[in-house]
PASEBA-1860 file (N, C-alpha, C; in nm, 3 decimals):
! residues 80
1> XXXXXXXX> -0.127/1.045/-1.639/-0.017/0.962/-1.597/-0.053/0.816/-1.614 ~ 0.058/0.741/-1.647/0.069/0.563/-1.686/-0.007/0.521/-1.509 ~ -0.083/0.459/-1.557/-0.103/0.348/-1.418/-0.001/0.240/-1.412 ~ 0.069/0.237/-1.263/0.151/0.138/-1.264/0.083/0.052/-1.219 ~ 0.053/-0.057/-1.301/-0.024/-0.218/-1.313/0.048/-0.319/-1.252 ~ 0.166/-0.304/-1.166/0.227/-0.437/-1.108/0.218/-0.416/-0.976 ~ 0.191/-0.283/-0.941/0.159/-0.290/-0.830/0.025/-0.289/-0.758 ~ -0.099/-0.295/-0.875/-0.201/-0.365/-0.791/-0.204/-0.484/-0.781
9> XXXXXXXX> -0.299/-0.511/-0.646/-0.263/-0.630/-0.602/-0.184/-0.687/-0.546 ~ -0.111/-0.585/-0.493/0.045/-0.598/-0.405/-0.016/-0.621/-0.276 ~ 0.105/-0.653/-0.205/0.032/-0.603/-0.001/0.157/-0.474/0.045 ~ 0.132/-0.433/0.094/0.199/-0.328/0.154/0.224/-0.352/0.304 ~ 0.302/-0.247/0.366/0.306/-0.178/0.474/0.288/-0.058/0.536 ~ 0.189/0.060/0.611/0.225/0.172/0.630/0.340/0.200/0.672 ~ 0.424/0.332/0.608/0.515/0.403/0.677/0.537/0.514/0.723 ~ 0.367/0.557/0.644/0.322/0.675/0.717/0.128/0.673/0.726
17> XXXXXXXX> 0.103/0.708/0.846/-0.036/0.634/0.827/-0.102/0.736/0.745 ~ -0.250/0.675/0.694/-0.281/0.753/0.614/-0.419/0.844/0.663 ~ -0.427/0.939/0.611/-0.550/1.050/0.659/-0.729/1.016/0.597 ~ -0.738/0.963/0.527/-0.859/0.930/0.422/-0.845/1.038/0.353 ~ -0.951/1.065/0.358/-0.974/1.192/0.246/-0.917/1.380/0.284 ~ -0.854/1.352/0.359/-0.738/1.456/0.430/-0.616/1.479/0.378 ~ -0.639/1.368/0.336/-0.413/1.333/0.288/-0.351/1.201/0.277 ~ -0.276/1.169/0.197/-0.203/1.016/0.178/-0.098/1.017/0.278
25> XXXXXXXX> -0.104/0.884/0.312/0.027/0.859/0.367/0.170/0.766/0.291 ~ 0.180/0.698/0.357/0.310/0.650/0.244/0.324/0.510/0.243 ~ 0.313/0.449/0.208/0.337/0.255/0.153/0.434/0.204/0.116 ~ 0.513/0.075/0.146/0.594/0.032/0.163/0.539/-0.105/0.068 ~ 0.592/-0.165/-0.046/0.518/-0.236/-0.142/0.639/-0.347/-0.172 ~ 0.640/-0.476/-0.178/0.711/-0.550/-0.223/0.676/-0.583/-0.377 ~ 0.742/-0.553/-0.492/0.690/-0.563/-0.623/0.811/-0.539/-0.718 ~ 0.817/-0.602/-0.818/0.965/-0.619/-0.904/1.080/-0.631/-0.847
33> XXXXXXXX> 1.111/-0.775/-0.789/1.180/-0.813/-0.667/1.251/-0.694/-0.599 ~ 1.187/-0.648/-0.562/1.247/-0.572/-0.454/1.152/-0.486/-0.367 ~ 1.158/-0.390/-0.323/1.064/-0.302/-0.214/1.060/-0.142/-0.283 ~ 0.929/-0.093/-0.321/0.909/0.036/-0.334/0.827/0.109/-0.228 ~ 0.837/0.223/-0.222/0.772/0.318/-0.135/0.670/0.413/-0.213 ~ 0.515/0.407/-0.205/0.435/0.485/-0.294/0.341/0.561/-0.164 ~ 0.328/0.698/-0.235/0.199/0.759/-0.168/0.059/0.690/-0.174 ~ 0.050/0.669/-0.012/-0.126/0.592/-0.005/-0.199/0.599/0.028
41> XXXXXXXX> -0.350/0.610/-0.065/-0.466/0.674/-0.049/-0.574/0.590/0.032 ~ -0.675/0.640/0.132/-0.732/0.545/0.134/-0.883/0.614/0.190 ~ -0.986/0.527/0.202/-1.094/0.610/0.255/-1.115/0.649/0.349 ~ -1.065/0.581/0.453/-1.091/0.591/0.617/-0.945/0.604/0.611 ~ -0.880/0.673/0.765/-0.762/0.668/0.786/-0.746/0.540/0.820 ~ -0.584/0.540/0.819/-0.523/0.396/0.892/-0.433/0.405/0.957 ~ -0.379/0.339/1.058/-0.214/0.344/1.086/-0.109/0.363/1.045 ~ -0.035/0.393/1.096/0.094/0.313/1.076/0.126/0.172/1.064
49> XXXXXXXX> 0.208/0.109/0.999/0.213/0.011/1.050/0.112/-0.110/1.002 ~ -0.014/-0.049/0.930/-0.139/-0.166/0.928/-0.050/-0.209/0.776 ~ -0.145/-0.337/0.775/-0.082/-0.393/0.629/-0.194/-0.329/0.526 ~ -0.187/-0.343/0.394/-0.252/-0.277/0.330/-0.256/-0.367/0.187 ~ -0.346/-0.368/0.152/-0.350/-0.417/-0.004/-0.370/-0.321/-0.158 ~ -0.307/-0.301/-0.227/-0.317/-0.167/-0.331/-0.428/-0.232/-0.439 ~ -0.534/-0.125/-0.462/-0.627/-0.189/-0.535/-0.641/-0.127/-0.661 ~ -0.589/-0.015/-0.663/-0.580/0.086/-0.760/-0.477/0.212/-0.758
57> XXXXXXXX> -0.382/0.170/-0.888/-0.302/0.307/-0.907/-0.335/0.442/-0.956 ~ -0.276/0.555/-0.917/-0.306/0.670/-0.938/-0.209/0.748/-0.997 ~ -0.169/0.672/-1.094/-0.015/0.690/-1.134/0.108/0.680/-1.104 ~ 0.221/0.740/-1.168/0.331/0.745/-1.129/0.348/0.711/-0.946 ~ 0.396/0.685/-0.883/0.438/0.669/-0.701/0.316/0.673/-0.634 ~ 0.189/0.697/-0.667/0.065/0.706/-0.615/-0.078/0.588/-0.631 ~ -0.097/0.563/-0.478/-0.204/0.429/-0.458/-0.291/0.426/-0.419 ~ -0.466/0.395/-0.456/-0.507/0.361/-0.360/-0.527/0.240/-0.286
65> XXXXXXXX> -0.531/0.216/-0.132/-0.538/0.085/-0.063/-0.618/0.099/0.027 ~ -0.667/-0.043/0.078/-0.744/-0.084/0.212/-0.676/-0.101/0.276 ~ -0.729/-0.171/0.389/-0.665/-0.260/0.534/-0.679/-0.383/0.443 ~ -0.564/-0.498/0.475/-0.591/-0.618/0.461/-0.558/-0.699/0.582 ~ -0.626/-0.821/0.608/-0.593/-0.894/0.727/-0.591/-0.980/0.667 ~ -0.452/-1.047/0.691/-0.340/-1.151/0.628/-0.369/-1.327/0.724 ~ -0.477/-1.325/0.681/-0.505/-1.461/0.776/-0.462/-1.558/0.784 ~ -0.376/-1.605/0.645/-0.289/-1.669/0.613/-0.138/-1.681/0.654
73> XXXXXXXX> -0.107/-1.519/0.703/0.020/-1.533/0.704/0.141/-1.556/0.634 ~ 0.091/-1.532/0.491/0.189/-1.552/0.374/0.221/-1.431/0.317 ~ 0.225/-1.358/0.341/0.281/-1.221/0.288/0.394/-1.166/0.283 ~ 0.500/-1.232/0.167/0.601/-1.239/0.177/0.673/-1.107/0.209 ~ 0.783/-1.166/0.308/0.850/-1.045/0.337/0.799/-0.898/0.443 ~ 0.650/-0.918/0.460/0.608/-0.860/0.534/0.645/-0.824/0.700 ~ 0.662/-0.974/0.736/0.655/-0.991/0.891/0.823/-1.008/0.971 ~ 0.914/-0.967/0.824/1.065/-1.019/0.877/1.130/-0.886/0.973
END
């Protein structure tokens, strides 16, 4: 499967938290003006809810991400 390349480097949102190596949960991604929803992988579980940064696609609707902490506070669209 194509790696989708516009969405690394995105920030996300959980909308479903994720399991680590158990199971993905689901991401909420602002990318080609508008908002997509991708399955998201990650190593450690996470929340709901945590913000997330995508560092690597896994194809088609599928991501992996960290935690990111937005120290800045610029993460558009995130916090509305």
């Amino acid at each position: 499967m194509a790696k989708d390349e516009a969405s690394i480097g995105c920030v996300g949102v959980l909308t479903v938290a994720t399991r680590g190596g158990n199971g993905p949960g689901e991401v909420r991604v602002k990318v080609r003006g508008g908002s997509e929803t991708f399955l998201a992988w990650s190593e450690v579980p996470l929340p709901r809810g945590a913000t997330v940064l995508v560092v690597e696609s896994r194809g088609t609707r599928a991501v992996d991400v960290i935690e990111w902490d937005d120290v800045l506070g610029d993460s558009p669209g995130l916090h509305k």
